[in-house]
C-alpha positions as CSV (number, residue, x, y, z in Angstrom):
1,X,114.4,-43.7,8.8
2,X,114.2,-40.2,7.9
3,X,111.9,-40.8,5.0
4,X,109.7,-42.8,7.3
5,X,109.4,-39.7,9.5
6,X,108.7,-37.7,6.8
7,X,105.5,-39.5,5.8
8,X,104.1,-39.7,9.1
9,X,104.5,-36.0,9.5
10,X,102.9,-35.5,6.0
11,X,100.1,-38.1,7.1
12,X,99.3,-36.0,10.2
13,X,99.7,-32.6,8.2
14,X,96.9,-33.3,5.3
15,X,93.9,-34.3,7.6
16,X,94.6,-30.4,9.3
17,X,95.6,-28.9,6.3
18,X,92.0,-30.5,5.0
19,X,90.0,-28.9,7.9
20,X,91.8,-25.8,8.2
21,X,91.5,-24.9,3.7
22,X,88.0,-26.7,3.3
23,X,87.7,-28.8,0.3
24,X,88.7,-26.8,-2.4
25,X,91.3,-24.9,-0.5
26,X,93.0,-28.4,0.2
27,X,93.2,-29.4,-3.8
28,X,94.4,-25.6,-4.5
29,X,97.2,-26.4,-2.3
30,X,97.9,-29.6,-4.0
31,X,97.9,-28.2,-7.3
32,X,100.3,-25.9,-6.1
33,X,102.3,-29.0,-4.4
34,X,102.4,-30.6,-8.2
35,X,103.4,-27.5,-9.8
36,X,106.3,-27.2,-7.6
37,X,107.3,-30.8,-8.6
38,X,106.6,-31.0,-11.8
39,X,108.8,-30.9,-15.0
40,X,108.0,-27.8,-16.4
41,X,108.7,-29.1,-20.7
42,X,106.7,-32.3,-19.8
43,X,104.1,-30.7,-17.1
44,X,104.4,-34.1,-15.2
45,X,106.2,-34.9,-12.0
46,X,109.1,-37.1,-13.3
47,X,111.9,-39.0,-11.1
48,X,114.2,-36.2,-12.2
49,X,112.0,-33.2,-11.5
50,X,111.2,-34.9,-7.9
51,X,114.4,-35.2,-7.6
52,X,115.4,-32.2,-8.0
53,X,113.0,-30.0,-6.5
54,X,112.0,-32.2,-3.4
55,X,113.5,-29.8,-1.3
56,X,110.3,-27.5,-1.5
57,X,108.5,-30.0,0.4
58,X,110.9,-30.7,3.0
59,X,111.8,-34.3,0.9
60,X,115.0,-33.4,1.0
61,X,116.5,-36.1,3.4
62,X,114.4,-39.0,1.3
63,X,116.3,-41.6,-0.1
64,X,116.5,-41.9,-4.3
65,X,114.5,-45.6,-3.4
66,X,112.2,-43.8,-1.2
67,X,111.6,-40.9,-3.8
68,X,111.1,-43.9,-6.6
69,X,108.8,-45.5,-4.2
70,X,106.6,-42.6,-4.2
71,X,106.6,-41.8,-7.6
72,X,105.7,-45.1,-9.0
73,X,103.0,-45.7,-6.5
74,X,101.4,-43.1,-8.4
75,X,101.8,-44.6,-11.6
76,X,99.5,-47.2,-11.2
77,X,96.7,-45.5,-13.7
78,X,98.5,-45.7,-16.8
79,X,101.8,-47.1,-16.3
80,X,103.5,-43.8,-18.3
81,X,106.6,-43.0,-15.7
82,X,105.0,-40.0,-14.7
83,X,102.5,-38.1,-12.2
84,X,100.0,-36.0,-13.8
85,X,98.5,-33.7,-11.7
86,X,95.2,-36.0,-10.7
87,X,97.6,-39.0,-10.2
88,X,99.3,-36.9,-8.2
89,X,96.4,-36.0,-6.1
90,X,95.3,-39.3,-5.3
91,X,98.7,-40.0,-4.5
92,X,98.5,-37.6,-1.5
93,X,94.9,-38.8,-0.2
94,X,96.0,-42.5,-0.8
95,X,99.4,-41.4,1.7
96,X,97.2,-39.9,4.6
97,X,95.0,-43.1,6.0
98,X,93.0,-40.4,8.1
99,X,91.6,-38.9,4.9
100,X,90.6,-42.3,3.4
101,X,88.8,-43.2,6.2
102,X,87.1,-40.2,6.6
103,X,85.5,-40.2,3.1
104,X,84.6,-44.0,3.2
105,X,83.1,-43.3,6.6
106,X,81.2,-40.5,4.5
107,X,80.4,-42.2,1.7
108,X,79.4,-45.7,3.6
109,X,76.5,-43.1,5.3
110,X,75.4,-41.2,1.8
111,X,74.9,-44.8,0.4
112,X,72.9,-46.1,3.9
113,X,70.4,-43.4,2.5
114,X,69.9,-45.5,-0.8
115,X,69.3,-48.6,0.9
116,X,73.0,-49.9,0.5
């Protein structure tokens, strides 16, 4: 349950963290999420460097299944057993539903303007 708690807080955090650091801000502080996280031989978030450093996220109470979980959801562009630092970024605006829906609802309206 913990883990569950986790992500909902995460899930709230990103859309704030979003208006409060502007665009750029926001991927700045994801780049600093992944380098945290990552391996630092490989320069890839592994299951062992998540692991082990999921602490400085306040992942500490997540299951090894629910750490998995979130690794190979992220794995899904090239099947390697690792997050580079743009899979890990998607990862995180694929985890917060508020985000998503704010840039289809964007991007629905930029392509109403080409006759879409």
């Amino acid at each position: 349950m913990a883990g569950v708690d986790k992500r909902a807080d995460f899930e709230d955090l990103l859309p704030v963290m979003a208006i409060k650091l502007g665009g750029e801000g926001l991927i700045n502080e994801l780049c600093n999420g992944f380098q945290l996280l990552m391996d630092k031989d490989r320069g890839v978030i592994t299951m062992e460097s998540l692991k082990r450093n999921a602490a400085f996220l306040g992942l500490q109470d997540l299951s090894e299944d629910e750490l998995a979980g979130m690794v190979k959801e992220g794995w899904s562009f090239d099947g390697d057993g690792a997050l580079n630092q743009m899979e890990f970024c998607v990862l995180m605006f694929r985890l917060s539903p508020e985000l998503m829906q704010e840039s289809r609802f964007w991007l629905e309206e930029e392509l109403k303007g080409y006759g879409f």
